[in-house]
N, C-alpha and C positions, 0 to 999 in steps of 0.2 A: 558532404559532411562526414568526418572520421569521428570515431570513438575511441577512446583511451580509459585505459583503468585507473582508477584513483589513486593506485600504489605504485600505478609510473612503472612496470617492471613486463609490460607482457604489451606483445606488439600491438599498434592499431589496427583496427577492424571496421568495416564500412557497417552502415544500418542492418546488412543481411546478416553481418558476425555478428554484431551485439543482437539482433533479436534470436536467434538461433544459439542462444548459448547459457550462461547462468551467471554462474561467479565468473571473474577475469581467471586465465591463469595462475595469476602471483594471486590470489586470494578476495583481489580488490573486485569494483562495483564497475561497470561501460559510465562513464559520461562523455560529453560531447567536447569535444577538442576545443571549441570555440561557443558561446552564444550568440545567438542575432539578438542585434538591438532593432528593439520598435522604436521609430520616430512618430509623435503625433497621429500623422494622417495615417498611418496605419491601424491606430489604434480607432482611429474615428470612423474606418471601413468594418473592422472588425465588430465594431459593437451594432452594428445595423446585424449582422449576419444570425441564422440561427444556428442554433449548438453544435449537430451536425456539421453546417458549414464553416463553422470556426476550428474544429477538432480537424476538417481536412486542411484550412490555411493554415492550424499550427501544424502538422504531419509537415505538411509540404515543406517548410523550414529546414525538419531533419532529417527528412527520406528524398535519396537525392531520385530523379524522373523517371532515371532507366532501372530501378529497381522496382519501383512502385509508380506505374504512372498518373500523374496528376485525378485524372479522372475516375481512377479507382481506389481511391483514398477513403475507406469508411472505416468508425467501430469507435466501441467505448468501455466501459470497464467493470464490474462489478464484486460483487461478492465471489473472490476468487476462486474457491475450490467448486463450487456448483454454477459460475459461470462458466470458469473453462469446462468443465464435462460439458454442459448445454453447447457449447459452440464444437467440440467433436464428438460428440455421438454420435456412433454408427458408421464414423468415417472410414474409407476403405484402408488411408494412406498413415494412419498415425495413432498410436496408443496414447493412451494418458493412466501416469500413474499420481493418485493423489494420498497424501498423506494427513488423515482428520486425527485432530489431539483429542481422544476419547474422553467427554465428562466435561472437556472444555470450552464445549460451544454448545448451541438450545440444540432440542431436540430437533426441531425441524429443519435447522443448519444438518444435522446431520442427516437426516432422513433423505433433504432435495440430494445427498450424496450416496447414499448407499443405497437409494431406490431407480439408480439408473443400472440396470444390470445388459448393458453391451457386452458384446463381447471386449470392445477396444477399452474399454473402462476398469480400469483396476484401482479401489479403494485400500486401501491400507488404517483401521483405525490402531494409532497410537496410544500406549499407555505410557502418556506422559504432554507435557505444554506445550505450546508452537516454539518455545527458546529450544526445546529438547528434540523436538521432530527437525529442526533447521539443521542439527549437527548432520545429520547422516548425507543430508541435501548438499551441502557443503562439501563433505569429505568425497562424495562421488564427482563433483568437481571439481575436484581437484585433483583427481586424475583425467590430464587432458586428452592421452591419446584413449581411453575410454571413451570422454565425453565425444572423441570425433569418431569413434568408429561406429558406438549405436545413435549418433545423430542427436544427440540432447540437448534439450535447454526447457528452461525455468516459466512458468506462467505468474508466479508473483511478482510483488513488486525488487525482488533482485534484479527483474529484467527491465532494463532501458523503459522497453516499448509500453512497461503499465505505468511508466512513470508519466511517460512523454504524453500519456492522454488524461492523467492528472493532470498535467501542468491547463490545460482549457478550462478544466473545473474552477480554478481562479479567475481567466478572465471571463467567462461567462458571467460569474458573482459577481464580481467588477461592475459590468454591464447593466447588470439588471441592478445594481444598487446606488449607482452615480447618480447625482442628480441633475448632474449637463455634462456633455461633451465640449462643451464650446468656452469655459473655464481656462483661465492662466493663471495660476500650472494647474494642470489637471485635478481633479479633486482625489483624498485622499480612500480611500476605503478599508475599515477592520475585516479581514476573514478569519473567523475563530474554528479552528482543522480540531477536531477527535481524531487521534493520533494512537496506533500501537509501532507497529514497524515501520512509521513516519514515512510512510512512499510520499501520501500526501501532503506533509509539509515539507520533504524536499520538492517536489514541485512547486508549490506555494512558492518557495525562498529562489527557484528560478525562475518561476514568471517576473516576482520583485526584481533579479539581476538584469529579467529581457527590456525592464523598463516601468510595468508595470505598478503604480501608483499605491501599492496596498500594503496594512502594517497588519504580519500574522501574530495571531494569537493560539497558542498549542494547548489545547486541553487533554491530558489526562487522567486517567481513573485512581486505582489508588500505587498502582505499579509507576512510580512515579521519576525513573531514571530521567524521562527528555526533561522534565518539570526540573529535578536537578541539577542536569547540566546548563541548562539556559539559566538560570539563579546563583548558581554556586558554579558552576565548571566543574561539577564534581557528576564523571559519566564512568559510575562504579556500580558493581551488580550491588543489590538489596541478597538477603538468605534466602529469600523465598518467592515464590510467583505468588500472590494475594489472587485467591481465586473473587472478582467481580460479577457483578449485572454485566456491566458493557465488555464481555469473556474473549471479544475479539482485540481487545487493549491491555489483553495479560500477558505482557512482553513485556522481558529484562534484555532481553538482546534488539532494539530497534534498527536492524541491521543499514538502513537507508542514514543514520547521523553520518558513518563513513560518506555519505556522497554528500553531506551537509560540509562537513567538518573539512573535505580537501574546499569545497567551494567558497566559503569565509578565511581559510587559509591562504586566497590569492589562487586557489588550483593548483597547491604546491602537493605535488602527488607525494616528494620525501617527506612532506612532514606529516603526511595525512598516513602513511607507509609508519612512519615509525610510531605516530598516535594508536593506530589498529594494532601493529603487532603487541605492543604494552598491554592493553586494555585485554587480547587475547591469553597473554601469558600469566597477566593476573589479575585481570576482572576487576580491577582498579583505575582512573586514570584521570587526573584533574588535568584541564585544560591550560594551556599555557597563556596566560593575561590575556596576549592579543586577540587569539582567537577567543577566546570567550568572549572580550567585549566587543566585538565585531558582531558575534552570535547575538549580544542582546540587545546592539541596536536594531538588528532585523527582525527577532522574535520575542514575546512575552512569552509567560506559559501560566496555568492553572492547574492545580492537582486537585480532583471532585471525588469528591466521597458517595457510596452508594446511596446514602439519605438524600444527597446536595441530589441525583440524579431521579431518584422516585418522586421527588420533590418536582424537580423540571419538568416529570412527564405528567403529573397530576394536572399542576399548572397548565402545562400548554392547553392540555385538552380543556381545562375550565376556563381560558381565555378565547380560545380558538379552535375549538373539537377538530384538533391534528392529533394523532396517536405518534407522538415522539420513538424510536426506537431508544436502547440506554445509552447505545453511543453516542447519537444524534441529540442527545438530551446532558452531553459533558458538554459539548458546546453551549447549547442556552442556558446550561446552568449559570455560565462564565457570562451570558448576555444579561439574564435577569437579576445578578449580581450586581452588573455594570447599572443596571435602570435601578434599581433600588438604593443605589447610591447616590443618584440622582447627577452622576459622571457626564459631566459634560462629553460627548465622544462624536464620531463622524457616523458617518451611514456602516452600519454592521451587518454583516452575513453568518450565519453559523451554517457549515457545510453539515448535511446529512449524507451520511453515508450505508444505511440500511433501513429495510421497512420494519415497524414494529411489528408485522406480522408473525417476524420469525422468531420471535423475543416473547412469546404469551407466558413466559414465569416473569419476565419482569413488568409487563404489563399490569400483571396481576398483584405484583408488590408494590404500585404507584397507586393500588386501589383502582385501579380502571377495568373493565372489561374488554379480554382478546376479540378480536369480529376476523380472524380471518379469510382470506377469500376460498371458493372453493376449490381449489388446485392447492394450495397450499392441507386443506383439512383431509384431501383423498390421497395424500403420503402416507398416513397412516396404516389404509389399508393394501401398499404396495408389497411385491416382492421388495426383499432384502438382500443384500451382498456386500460384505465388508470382509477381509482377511485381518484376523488381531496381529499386532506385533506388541510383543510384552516385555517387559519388563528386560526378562533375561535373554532376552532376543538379541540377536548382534544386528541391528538396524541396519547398518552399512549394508553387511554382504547381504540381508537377505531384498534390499532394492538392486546389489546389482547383479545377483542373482536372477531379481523377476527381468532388470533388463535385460540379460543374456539368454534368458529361457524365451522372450519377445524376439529379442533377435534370431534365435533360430528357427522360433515361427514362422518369421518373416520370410529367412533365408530357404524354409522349407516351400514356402508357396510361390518364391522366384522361380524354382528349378519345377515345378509341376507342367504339366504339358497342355 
């Protein structure tokens, strides 16, 4: 399997390049040179399988043998910035640097981050949103013989490999929501995605090209750019980022529509190239007929207001004592919308994607009470470590600053005896 950038402009690269890397060279996102198509019986092995085993048959697809061998094929995906710290702490072989949008995520997002104090762990919190923390991330990408000299690459969904373990989150839902396998033509299924930087509905919009049988539905908060490009074709910045409950969906740059937008274009990497460069130079950019209605046969979308979403979480818990997170709660809002209107529709999933644990102020604005577990309530009384970057900070150099001051770390503990 090769990978190519969306912008057509920077060489191909196998699974190791794209996972090991960020942005493409020319600007653009890794996608996969080709998709595999599922036939039937494939799907009808797949849906026996458990999560885990489905996540290794979809790896196997695009990580070719001799890189990853079959049998070592694990993992899954989460809450990005205190997932990846949790999977390298302490390691001998690798730093990680993370950048938290200060003020715009709960407390205890931020605490599971700045209460890991490794040495290999460097926090960085930002004063400013994820659209503003993404520039600097960018721009150090963009210097390539950089990016190969200190060996970098990206744990969000810029990269391939957290997309490529979304893309299972669909058919798993599939699976567990179908009500036969043994149907001609397979039956249909709604997955309604809580979306900020859309990694998850471009996955969604690839398992539907692998074959997969399901109509996505995109919910957003009130930061509503995907909601208006999927309605209007109109994928232009708003003045301002609307600070929300659901804080991890307050994104004006959803940087994954690029790997949307070449894919309904036919994979035409010049049109998808000249679509990004525009929308970069002036944060303006309506779609061109075709592709936009290409876009809304595949996806609907939802824009939810913070009431529509304290509303969901009340609900849920007085229907079904689940404690909804807010994001997990754009989605059922757009479900108990659909039932109240009494919508005829097929079998429905609303993807969750966080616990409400980490969410105790919006818990507590749905009128519910937080119950945290007790790992999540002893953060509190953790050491602390975060470095500010402010305002008037020159963000760029002072990341590739900390990465040159790491690499001579490094290069100091090569030469020790």
């Amino acid at each position: 399997m090769w990978y190519t950038s969306t912008r057509g402009m920077a060489p191909q690269v196998d699974f190791e390049g794209a996972l090991f890397s960020g942005y493409a060279p020319d600007g653009g996102l890794y996608v996969p040179e080709e998709l595999p198509q599922l036939d039937r019986d494939t799907l009808h092995h797949w849906s026996k399988l458990s999560y885990p085993s489905l996540v290794k048959e979809l790896c196997s697809l695009f990580i070719g043998p001799k890189l990853i061998p079959r049998a070592e094929l694990h993992g899954t995906s989460g809450d990005t910035g205190s997932a990846a710290i949790e999977s390298v702490q302490g390691a001998k072989n690798v730093d990680i640097i993370v950048l938290l949008p200060k003020g715009h995520c709960s407390k205890i997002q931020e605490l599971q981050m700045t209460t890991v104090v490794k040495d290999n762990v460097h926090v960085f919190g930002v004063e400013g949103n994820s659209d503003e923390l993404d520039e600097p991330i960018k721009d150090v990408f963009a210097d390539v013989a950089f990016v190969k000299k200190h060996n970098l690459m990206s744990l969000n969904s810029i990269n391939w490999s957290r997309v490529l373990v979304q893309i299972a989150h669909h058919f798993f839902a599939y699976f567990q929501c179908t009500p036969s396998m043994d149907t001609h033509p397979l039956p249909l299924v709604e997955v309604v995605v809580p979306t900020g930087a859309a990694g998850n509905l471009a996955a969604g919009c690839i398992a539907q090209k692998m074959g997969l049988p399901i109509r996505l539905v995109v919910g957003v908060n009130h930061n509503d750019i995907i909601h208006r490009t999927i309605q209007r074709g109109d994928f232009s910045l708003s003045e301002a980022v609307t600070p929300t409950l659901a804080s991890a969906m307050d994104i004006q740059v959803p940087y994954n529509m690029e790997r949307i937008f070449w894919l309904y274009s036919g994979c035409n990497s010049q049109v998808t190239r000249s679509l990004m460069e525009k929308f970069e130079s002036t944060h303006t950019l309506l779609l061109p007929k075709e592709l936009h209605s290409k876009l809304l046969e595949a996806v609907t979308s939802e824009s939810v207001s913070d009431e529509a979403i304290t509303r969901a979480m009340a609900r849920c818990w007085e229907e079904n004592q689940y404690q909804l997170c807010p994001h997990s709660a754009v989605a059922v809002s757009y479900h108990y919308q659909q039932t109240d209107r009494q919508q005829p529709s097929v079998p429905r999933c609303c993807l969750a994607p966080a616990s409400a644990a980490k969410f105790p102020e919006a818990v507590l604005a749905a009128g519910l009470s937080p119950s945290p577990p007790a790992e999540i309530l002893a953060l509190e009384h953790k050491e602390t470590r975060c470095t500010p970057m402010r305002r008037e900070d020159n963000w760029t150099q002072m990341l590739r600053d900390t990465i040159e001051a790491l690499s001579q770390r490094w290069k100091g503990q090569a030469v020790m005896p």
